[in-house]
N, C-alpha and C positions, 0 to 999 in steps of 0.2 A: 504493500500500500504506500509505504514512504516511499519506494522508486515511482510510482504513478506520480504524487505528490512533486518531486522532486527531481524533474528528467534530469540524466547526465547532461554535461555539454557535447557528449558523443554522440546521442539521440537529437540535441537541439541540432547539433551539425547535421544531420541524416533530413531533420525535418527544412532546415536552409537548402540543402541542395536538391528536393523535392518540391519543394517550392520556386526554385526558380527552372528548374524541366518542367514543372506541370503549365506554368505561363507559358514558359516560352514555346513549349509546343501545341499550346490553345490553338492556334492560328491555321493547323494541320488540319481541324476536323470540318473546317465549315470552306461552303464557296462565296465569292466577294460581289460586289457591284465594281464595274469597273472603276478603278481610282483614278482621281482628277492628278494630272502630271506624271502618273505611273507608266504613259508612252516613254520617257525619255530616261527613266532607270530601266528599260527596257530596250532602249535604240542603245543606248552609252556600253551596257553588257554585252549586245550582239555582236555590235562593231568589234570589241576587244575580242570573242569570240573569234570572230571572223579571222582574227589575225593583223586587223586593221590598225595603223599605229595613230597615236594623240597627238594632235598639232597640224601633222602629215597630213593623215589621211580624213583627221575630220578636226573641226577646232570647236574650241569648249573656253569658257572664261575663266573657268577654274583649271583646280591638278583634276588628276583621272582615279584617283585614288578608292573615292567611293564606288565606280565602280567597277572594282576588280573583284570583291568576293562574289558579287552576282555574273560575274563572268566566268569564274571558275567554277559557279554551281550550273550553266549553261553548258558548259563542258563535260560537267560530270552528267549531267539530266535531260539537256537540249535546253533550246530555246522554245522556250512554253512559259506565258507566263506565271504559270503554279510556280515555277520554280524560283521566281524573285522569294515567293511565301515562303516559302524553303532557307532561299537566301537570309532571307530577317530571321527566321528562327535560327539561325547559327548565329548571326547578329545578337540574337538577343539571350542568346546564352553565355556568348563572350561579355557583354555588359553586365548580367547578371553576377557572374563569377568574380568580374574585375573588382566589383561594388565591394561583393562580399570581403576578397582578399586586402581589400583598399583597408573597410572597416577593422582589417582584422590588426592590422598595423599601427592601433590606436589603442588596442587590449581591451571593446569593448566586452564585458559580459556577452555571453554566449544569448543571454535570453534577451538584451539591447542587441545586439546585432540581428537575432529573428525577424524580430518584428521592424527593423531597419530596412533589411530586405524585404520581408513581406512586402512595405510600404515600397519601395522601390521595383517591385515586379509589379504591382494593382496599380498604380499610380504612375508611372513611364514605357515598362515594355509592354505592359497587357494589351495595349490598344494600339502597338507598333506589328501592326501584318504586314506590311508592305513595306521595301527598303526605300529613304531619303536619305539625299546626304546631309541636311539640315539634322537628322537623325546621327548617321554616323560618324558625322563630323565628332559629336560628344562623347563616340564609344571609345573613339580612334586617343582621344583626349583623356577619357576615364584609366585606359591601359597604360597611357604614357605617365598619368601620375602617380598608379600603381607602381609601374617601377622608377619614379624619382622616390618616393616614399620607401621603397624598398632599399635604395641605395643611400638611403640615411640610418635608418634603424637595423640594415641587416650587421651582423657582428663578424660575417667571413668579408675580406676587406676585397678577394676578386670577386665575389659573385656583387659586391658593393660595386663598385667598377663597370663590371656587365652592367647593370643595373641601368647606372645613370646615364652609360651609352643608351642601350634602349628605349631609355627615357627618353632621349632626345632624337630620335627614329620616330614615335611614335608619337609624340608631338607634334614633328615637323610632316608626318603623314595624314595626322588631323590638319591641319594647312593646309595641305593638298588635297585634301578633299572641301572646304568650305573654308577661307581666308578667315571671315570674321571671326570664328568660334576657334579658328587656329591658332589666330593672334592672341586671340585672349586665354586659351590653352600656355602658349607662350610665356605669355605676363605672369600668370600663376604660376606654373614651373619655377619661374626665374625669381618669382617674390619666395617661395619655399624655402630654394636652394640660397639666393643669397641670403635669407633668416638664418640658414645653419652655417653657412661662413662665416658671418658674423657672428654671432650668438655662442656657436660651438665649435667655430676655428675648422671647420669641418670645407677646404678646398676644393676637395680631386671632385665630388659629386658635380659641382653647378661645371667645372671645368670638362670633364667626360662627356656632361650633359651639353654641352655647347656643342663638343668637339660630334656627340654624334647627332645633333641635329644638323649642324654644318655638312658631313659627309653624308646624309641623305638627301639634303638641301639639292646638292654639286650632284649626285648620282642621279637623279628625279628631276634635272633642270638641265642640265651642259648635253646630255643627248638630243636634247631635242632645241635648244637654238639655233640650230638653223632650221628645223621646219619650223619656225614664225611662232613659237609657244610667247616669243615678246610681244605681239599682236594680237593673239588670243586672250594670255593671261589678266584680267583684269587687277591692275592696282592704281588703277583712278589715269591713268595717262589711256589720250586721243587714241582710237575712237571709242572708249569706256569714259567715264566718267564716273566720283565717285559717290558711293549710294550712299555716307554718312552723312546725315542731317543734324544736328547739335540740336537744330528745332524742334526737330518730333523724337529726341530722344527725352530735350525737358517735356515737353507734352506726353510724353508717355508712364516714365518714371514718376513724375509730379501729381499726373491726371489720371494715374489708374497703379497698376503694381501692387497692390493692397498686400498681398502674401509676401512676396518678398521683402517689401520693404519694413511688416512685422518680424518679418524672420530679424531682417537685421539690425533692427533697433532690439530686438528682445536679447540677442546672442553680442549686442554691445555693452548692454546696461549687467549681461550675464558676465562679462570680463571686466567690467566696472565695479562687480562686487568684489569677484577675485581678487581685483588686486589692492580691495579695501581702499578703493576712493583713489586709486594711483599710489599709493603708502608703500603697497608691494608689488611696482609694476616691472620691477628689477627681477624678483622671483622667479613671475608668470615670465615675462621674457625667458629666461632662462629655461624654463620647462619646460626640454625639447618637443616632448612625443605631444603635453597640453598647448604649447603655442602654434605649434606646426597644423595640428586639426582646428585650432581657432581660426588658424591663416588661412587653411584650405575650405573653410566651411563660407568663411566671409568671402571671401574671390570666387565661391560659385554664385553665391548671392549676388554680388556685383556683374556680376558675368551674364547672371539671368536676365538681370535690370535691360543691361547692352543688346545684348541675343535678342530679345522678344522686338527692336527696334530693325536689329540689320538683317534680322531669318526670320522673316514675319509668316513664313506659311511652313507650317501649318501653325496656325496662332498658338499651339499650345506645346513648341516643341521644344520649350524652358521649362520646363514643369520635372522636372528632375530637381532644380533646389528643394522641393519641399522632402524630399526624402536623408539630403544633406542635414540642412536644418536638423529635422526632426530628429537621426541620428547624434546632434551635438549634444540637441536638447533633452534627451536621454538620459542621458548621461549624468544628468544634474538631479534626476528623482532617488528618494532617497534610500537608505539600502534598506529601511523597515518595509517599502513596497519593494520585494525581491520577485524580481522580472525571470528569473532564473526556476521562481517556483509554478507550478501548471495552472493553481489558480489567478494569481495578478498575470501571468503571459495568456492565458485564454480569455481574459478581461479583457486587455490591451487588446487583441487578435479582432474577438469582435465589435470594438469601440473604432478600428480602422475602416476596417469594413462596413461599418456604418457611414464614417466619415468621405470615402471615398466609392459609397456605393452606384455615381452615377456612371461610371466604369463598367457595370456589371449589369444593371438595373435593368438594361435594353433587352438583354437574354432571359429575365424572369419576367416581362412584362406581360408576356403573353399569358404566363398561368393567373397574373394581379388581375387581366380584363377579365377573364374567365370566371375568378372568384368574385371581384368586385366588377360586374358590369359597368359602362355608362351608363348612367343615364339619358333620358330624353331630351336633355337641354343640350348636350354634347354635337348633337344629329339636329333639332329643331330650332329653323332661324327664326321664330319667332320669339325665342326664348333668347337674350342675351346672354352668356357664360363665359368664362376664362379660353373654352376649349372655340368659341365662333364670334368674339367679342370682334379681332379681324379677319378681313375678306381679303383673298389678294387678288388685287386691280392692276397687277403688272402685265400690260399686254406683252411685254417681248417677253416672256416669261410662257415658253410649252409647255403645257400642263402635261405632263405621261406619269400616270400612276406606278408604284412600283412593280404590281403585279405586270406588269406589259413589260418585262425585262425578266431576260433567262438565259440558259447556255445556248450558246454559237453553234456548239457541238465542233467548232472547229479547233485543231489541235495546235497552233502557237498561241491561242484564246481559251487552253483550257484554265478551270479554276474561275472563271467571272463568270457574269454575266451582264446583259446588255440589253439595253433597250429593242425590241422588235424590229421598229423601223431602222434600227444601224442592222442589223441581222441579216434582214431581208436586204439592204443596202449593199452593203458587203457581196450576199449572194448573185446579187445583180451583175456585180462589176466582177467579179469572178466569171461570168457566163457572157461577159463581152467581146465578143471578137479580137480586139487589141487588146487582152488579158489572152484570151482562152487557146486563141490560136499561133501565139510566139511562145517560142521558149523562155526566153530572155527580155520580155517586154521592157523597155525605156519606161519607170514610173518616176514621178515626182512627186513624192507623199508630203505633204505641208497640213498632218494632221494628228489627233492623237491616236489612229490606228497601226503606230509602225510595227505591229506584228505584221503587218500584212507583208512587208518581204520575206520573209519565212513562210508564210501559208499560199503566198502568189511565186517566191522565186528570183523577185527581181532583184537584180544590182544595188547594191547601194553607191551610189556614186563619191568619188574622190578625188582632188579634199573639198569638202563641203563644212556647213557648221553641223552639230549636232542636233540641234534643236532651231529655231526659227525663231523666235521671240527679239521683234527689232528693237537695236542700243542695249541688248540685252547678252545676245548670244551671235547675232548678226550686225554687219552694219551695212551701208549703203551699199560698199563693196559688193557684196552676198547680192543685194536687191538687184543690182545692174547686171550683174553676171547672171541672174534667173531669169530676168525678165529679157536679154539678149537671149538667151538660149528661147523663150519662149517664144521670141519673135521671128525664132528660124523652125519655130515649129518644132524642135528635137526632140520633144517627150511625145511617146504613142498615149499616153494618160495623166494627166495630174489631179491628182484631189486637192483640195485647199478647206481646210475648214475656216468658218468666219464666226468668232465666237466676239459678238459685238459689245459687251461688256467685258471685255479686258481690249489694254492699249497697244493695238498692232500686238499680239501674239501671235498671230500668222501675219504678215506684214500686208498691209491693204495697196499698196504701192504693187506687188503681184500678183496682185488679185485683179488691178486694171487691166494691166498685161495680158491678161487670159481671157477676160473679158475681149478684149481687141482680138486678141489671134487665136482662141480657141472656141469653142463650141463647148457649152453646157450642158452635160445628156443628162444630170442624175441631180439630184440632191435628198439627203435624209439626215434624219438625227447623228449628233455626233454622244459618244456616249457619257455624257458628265450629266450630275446633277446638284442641281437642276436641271432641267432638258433643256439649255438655253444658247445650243449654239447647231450650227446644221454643218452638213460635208457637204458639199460640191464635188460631182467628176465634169471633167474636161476631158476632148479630144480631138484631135488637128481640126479644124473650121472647115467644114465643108461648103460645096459651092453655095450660089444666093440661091438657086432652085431646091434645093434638097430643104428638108424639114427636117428639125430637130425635136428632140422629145425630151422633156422635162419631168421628171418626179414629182413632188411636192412632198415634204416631211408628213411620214406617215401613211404614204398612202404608197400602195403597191404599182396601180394603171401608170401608164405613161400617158402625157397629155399632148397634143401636134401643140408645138410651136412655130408659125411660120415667119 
């Protein structure tokens, strides 16, 4: 009975490392709606696949970093996109494990570290199915400070050494995959390491730690300057510009932030006691293993502040401080509530899960209608309620319920699904003449369906950009070079999606282009939701006499256009 009461920390270890397998492989059992941006962690993996090199053969404003594991799970799997789901569950088991080994480097309690993680798998990886690099940019970073942290407190002085090189490997490959969240990766490393130099006379770490950030820097850059990685790589020089605003980072941080900026006042005023009003702020300095987690707790806080400014989508992909925090703040409860024993840790367990149960909420909700019906006010507009109080009057806004969305049945699309009318669209242009009857059709895909080279065959053409999103990913350059080639007619087919609420995402400048010199045979839904943007196919302009035939989203007939 006192072993129920009282688990080991070998059993609490057992239940941490079941806890973060059981998240991370949630994501295996269920199929998705297709993800808004999820075409171009899918174009960025196949090109590398393909054997295609960065800069060369296609350009990108970032490094290539992020995606190389979903290129290596491409290899092992094919190019489908189930397999990116794949990809993040590896993803997110490396995050998970790094948290845990991170915490462990602080000597939290076995029963504070649980529920640390707990909170860190419910709260960050639960609801990461899909690979971003705005995502991996923070894993790439969580590992890198794993090992600066290692190469302070380990007590063998080579694998100290190893350590603080890999530190800085693994940092400067966060860099390479999302600049913002790498620099500030950077800044942290470098506030840690210089704390133990000073503090603890402790050199060779911050110095290793340069040294191998440097030689990944030079390995990951000097191959590729001359295919034009200086032209692609964005750090604010012509034709990039840079995306920090000082204005909406005070409007952001000042006008909202609410949890972070709790976090950091409470874990201030928490080091404010420490060190008894500044009286012993010489001590608390000095307390390697306590200043170093103070330092690392507060620079994600700050970090988060920045992040939520310069990586705004997905809005919530700073949400990792609260697992930080929380860990600090742990720490400080007292030892008469022993987190160690089954009753205060099953307390704690489901006081989380209450607090972060709108994570979950969405997969019980069906049994909640079930037992608690609506009511009639829910359904009847006569009635005003919470649930019809608004009406949406957005006409550019395709209403497509969800049930009108299912599998493709097609195999680089397996794992989603998709609206009907993209389905049926799809199938169309599959059974078009210039598709059906070349082996090697000429396509210019300017959309988010780039499986479709995989499931049609065609070329990827090179060097092109990666993605299309004009001053973003493209510039003029790109626009004049597409819209020449379109005016010689080169492509046997182009799609162009026109998603009218976002700024030149496919660039409207090519869309005139086609307009002029090609022929419009199709258009249908493109798959995001909201249902608010359409595909266009295009094919060489036929004479003035010939009639072309037009789709309309959602509808299967073709209509004469003369």
């Amino acid at each position: 009975m006192n072993n129920l009461l009282n688990p080991s920390d070998r059993k609490i270890s057992i239940a941490e490392i079941i806890v973060i397998v059981g998240f991370s492989l949630f994501p295996l059992f269920f199929q998705y709606p297709y993800r808004v941006n999820i075409f171009l962690s899918w174009e960025g993996a196949y090109r590398l696949y393909l054997g295609q090199v960065p800069y060369k053969d296609f350009g990108l404003p970032m490094g290539f970093a992020y995606w190389v594991i979903p290129a290596v799970f491409f290899k092992i799997l094919g190019p489908y996109m189930f397999s990116l789901v794949k990809a993040q569950v590896f993803i997110n088991l490396v995050a998970g494990f790094s948290f845990r080994s991170l915490l462990k480097q602080f000597d939290l309690l076995s029963g504070q570290r649980f529920l640390s993680v707990l909170l860190f798998c419910l709260s960050y990886s639960f609801f990461n199915f899909w690979p971003w690099y705005n995502h991996s940019v923070f894993v790439y970073e969580l590992v890198g400070l794993l090992f600066v942290t290692r190469s302070i407190f380990s007590e063998n002085r080579r694998w100290s050494f190893a350590f603080a090189f890999l530190g800085g490997f693994f940092v400067f490959v966060s860099f390479f995959t999302k600049q913002d969240g790498g620099a500030l990766a950077l800044l942290l490393a470098l506030a840690i390491l210089g704390y133990q130099a000073i503090a603890q006379r402790k050199f060779a770490p911050i110095i290793l730690f340069i040294a191998g950030f440097a030689v990944t820097a030079m390995a990951l850059i000097l191959p590729f300057l001359s295919h034009g990685i200086g032209y692609w790589f964005n750090y604010g020089q012509p034709p990039h510009y840079s995306r920090v605003s000082m204005h909406d980072m005070i409007d952001e941080i000042f006008g909202a932030s609410q949890w972070a900026k709790f976090y950091l006042v409470l874990i201030l005023l928490v080091g404010f006691v420490k060190t008894d009003s500044f009286r012993n702020i010489k001590g608390f300095f000095q307390d390697s293993k306590a200043f170093t987690f103070f330092l690392l707790t507060c620079g994600i806080l700050v970090q988060a502040l920045i992040i939520q400014v310069t990586s705004y989508t997905p809005p919530d992909n700073n949400i990792y401080f609260h697992s930080f925090a929380f860990a600090y703040l742990i720490t400080l409860v007292p030892a008469s509530f022993n987190l160690n024993r089954l009753v205060p840790l099953g307390l704690t367990v489901v006081m989380i899960f209450f607090w972060w149960s709108g994570t979950y909420y969405k997969y019980v909700q069906r049994i909640v209608d079930r037992v608690f019906p609506r009511t009639a006010e829910a359904t009847d507009r006569n009635i005003v309620s919470r649930h019809n109080f608004m009406v949406n009057t957005d006409s550019t806004t395709i209403d497509v319920d969800m049930s009108e969305w299912k599998s493709s049945g097609l195999k680089a699309f397996s794992g989603v699904y998709m609206p009907v009318s993209t389905i049926d669209g799809i199938n169309r242009l599959l059974e078009r003449p210039e598709i059906k009857d070349k082996e090697k059709p000429l396509v210019l895909n300017m959309t988010e369906l780039t499986p479709l080279a995989h499931e049609i065959g065609y070329e990827l053409e090179t060097p092109r950009p990666l993605w299309y999103h004009r001053n973003v990913a493209m510039f003029d350059r790109e626009v004049n070079l597409f819209c020449d080639l379109i005016g010689k007619q080169y492509y046997d087919v182009v799609l162009f999606e026109d998603v009218a609420m976002l700024n030149n995402f496919y660039p409207y400048a090519v869309q005139d282009c086609l307009k002029e010199h090609y022929d419009r045979v199709d258009t249908f839904l493109a798959p995001r939701r909201p249902t608010n943007a359409t595909i266009e196919v295009y094919v060489r302009k036929k004479t003035s006499t010939e009639a072309t035939t037009v789709v309309t989203p959602g509808t299967t007939e073709n209509q004469s256009e003369q």
